[in-house]
C-alpha positions as CSV (number, residue, x, y, z in Angstrom):
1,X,14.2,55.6,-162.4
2,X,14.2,51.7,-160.9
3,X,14.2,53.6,-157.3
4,X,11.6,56.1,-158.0
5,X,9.4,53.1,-159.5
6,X,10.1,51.0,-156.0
7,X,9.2,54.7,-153.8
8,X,5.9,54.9,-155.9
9,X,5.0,51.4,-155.0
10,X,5.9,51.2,-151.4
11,X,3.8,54.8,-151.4
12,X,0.8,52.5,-152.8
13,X,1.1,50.3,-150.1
14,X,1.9,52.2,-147.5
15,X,-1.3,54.2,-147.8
16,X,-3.4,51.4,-148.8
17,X,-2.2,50.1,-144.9
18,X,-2.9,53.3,-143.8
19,X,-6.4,53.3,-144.9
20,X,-7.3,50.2,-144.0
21,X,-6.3,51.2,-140.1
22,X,-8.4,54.2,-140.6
23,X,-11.4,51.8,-141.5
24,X,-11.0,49.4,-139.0
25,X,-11.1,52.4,-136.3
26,X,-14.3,53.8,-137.9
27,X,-15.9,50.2,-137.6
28,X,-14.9,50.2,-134.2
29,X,-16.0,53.8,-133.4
30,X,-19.8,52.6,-135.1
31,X,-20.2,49.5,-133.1
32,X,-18.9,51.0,-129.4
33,X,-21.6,53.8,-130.5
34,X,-24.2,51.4,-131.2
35,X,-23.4,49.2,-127.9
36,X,-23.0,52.7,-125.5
37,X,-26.1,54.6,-127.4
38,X,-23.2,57.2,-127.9
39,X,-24.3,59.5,-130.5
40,X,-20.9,61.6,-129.9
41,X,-18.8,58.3,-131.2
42,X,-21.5,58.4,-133.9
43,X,-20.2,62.1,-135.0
44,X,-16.6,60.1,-134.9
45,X,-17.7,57.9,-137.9
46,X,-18.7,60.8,-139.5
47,X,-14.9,62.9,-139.4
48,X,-13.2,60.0,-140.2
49,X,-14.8,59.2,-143.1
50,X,-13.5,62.1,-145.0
51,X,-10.4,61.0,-143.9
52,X,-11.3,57.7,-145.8
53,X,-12.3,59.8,-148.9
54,X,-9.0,61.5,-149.3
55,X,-7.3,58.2,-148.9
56,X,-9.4,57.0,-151.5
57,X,-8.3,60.1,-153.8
58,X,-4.9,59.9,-152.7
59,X,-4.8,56.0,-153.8
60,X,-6.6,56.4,-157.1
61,X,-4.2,59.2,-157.9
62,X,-1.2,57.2,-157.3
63,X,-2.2,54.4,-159.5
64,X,-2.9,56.7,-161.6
65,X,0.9,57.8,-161.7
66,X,2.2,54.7,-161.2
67,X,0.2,53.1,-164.6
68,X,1.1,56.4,-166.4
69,X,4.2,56.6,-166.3
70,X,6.1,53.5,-165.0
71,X,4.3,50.6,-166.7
72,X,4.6,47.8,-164.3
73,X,4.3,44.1,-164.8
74,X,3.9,41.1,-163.5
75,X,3.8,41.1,-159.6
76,X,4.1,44.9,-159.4
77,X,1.1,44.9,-161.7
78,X,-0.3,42.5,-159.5
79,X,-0.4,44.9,-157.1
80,X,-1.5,48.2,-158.5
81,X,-4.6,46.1,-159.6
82,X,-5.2,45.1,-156.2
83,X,-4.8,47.9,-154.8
84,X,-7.3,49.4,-157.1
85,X,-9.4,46.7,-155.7
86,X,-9.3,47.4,-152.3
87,X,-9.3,50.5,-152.3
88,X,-13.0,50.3,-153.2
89,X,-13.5,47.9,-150.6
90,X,-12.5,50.3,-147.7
91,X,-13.9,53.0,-149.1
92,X,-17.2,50.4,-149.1
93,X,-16.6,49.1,-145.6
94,X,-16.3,53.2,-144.6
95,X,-19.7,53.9,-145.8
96,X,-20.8,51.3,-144.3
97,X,-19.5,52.2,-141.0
98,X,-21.5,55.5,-141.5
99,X,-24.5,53.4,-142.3
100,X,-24.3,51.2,-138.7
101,X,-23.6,54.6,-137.0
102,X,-27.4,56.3,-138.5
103,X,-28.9,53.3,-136.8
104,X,-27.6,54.2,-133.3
105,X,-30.3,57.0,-132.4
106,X,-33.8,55.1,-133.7
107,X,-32.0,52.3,-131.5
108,X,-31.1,54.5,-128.1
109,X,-33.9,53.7,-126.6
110,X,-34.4,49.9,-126.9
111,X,-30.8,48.5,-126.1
112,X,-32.6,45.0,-124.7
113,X,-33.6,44.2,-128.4
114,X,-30.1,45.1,-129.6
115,X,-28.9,42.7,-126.8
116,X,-31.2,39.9,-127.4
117,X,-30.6,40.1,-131.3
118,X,-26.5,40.1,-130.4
119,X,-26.1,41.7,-133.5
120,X,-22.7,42.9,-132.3
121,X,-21.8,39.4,-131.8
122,X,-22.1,39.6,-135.4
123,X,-20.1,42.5,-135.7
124,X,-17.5,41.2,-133.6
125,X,-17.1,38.2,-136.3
126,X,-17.5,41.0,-139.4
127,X,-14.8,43.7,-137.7
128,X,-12.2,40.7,-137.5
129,X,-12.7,39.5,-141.0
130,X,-11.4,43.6,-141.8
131,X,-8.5,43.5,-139.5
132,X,-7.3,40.0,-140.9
133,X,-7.6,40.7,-144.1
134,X,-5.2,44.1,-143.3
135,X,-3.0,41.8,-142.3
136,X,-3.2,39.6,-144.5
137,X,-2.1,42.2,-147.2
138,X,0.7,43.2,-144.8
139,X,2.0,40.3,-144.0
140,X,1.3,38.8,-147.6
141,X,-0.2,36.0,-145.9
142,X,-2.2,33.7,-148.3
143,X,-3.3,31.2,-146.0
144,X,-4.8,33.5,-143.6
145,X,-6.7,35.3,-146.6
146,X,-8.0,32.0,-147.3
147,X,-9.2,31.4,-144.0
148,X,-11.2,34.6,-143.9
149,X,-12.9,33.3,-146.9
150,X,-14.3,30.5,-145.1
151,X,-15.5,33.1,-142.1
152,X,-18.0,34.7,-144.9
153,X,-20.1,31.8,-144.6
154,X,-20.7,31.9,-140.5
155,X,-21.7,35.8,-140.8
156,X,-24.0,34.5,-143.4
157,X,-25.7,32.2,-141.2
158,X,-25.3,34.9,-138.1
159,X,-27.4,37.0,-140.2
160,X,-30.2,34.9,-141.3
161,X,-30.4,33.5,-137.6
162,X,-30.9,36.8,-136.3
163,X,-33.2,37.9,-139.0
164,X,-35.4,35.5,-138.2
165,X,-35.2,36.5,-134.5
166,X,-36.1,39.7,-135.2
167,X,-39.1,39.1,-137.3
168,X,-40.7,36.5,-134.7
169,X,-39.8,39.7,-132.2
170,X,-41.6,42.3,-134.7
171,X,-44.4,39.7,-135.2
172,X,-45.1,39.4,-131.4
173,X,-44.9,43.3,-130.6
174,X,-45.7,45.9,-132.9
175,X,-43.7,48.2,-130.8
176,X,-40.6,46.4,-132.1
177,X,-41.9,47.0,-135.7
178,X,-39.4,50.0,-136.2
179,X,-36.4,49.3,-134.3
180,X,-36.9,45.8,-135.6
181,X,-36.5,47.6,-139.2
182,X,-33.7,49.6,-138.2
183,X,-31.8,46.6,-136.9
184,X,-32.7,44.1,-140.0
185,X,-30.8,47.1,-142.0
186,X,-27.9,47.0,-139.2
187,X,-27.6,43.2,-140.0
188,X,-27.4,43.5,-143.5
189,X,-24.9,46.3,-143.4
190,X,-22.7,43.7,-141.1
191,X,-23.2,41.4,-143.7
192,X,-21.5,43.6,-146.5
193,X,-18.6,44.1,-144.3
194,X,-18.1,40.6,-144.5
195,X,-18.5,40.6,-148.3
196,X,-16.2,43.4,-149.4
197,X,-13.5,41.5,-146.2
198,X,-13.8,38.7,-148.4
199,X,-13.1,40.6,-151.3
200,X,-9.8,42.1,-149.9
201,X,-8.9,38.7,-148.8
202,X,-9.3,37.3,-151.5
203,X,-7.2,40.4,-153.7
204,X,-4.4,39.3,-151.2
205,X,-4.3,35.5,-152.9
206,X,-4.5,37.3,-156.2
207,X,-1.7,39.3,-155.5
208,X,0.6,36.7,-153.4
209,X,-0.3,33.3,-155.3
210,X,-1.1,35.1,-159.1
211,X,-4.3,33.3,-158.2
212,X,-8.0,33.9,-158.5
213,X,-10.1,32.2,-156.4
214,X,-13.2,34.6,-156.7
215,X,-16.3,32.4,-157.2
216,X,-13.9,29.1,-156.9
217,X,-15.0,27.7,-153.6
218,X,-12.4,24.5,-153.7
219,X,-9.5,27.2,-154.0
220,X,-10.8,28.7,-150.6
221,X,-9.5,25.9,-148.8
């Protein structure tokens, strides 16, 4: 029974790794779309997000099973109720791909804005706070959890910089007035990857340090 209860849990994380990789290639797929005006890598996004859904059923069906039956405690608790947790966050940071990817065609035809607004400098900084924060879980690394905590912040700041950008843009051309929509919802939707990133990382000190650090800034550092 002890063996099966170890299979079930190294099944949990196994997938939970799995999906994450899945994730982090449909954030990659979105933003090479939206920098190559490639509405076939859009159509990408969209098949591996059911890919990201089944994950998601897979994962809520094994804690399922695991809570049923087994009963776990203390750090095997720890992470059933993590992965619960991040399980919603992929399966957040996946629709949010999908989102970034139903930008790329209003976008096609004015890729100097979407230069100028460097809004994939922003998702270069958003993407990385996703692949850490798989790691982080892999590698049950604490410390680098915490540090991808602190990286919420800068995308923060990335996105109110290039909001205002964009409005002074919109304000001086009314042409820009819709792609200057389209890309203020881009911008946001970068800035929820960061949020639910933040979120894994910091499910990653819950589950390595038995700590909770959500909304405790000084436990960040």
């Amino acid at each position: 029974m002890h063996r099966h209860f170890e299979d079930l849990l190294e099944g949990l994380r196994v997938n939970l790794i799995k999906m994450g990789s899945l994730v982090d290639e449909q954030l990659d797929l979105a933003f090479r779309a939206l920098h190559d005006r490639d509405l076939q890598a859009t159509t990408k996004v969209y098949e591996t997000e059911k890919k990201v859904n089944d994950f998601d059923n897979l994962l809520d069906q094994q804690v399922d099973e695991i809570m049923a039956l087994e009963q776990p405690v203390a750090a095997d608790l720890r992470l059933v109720v993590s992965a619960i947790k991040m399980n919603h966050e992929l399966e957040r940071i996946g629709d949010v791909a999908v989102n970034i990817a139903q930008r790329v065609e209003p976008l096609r035809d004015f890729p100097e804005l979407v230069r100028k607004t460097a809004i994939l400098e922003m998702g270069d900084v958003a993407r990385r706070m996703v692949h850490d924060s798989i790691d982080s879980f892999i590698h049950a690394d604490a410390e680098l959890a915490r540090r991808i905590c602190k990286q919420d912040d800068v995308v923060d700041e990335m996105n109110r910089q290039k909001f205002r950008f964009v409005i002074d843009e919109m304000k001086k051309d009314p042409a820009v007035v819709e792609p200057g929509a389209h890309l203020i919802v881009a911008l946001k939707h970068i800035e929820r990857i960061a949020d639910h990133a933040t979120n894994i990382a910091e499910d990653v000190v819950f589950l390595v340090d038995a700590k909770v650090i959500k909304h405790h800034a000084a436990d960040k550092g």
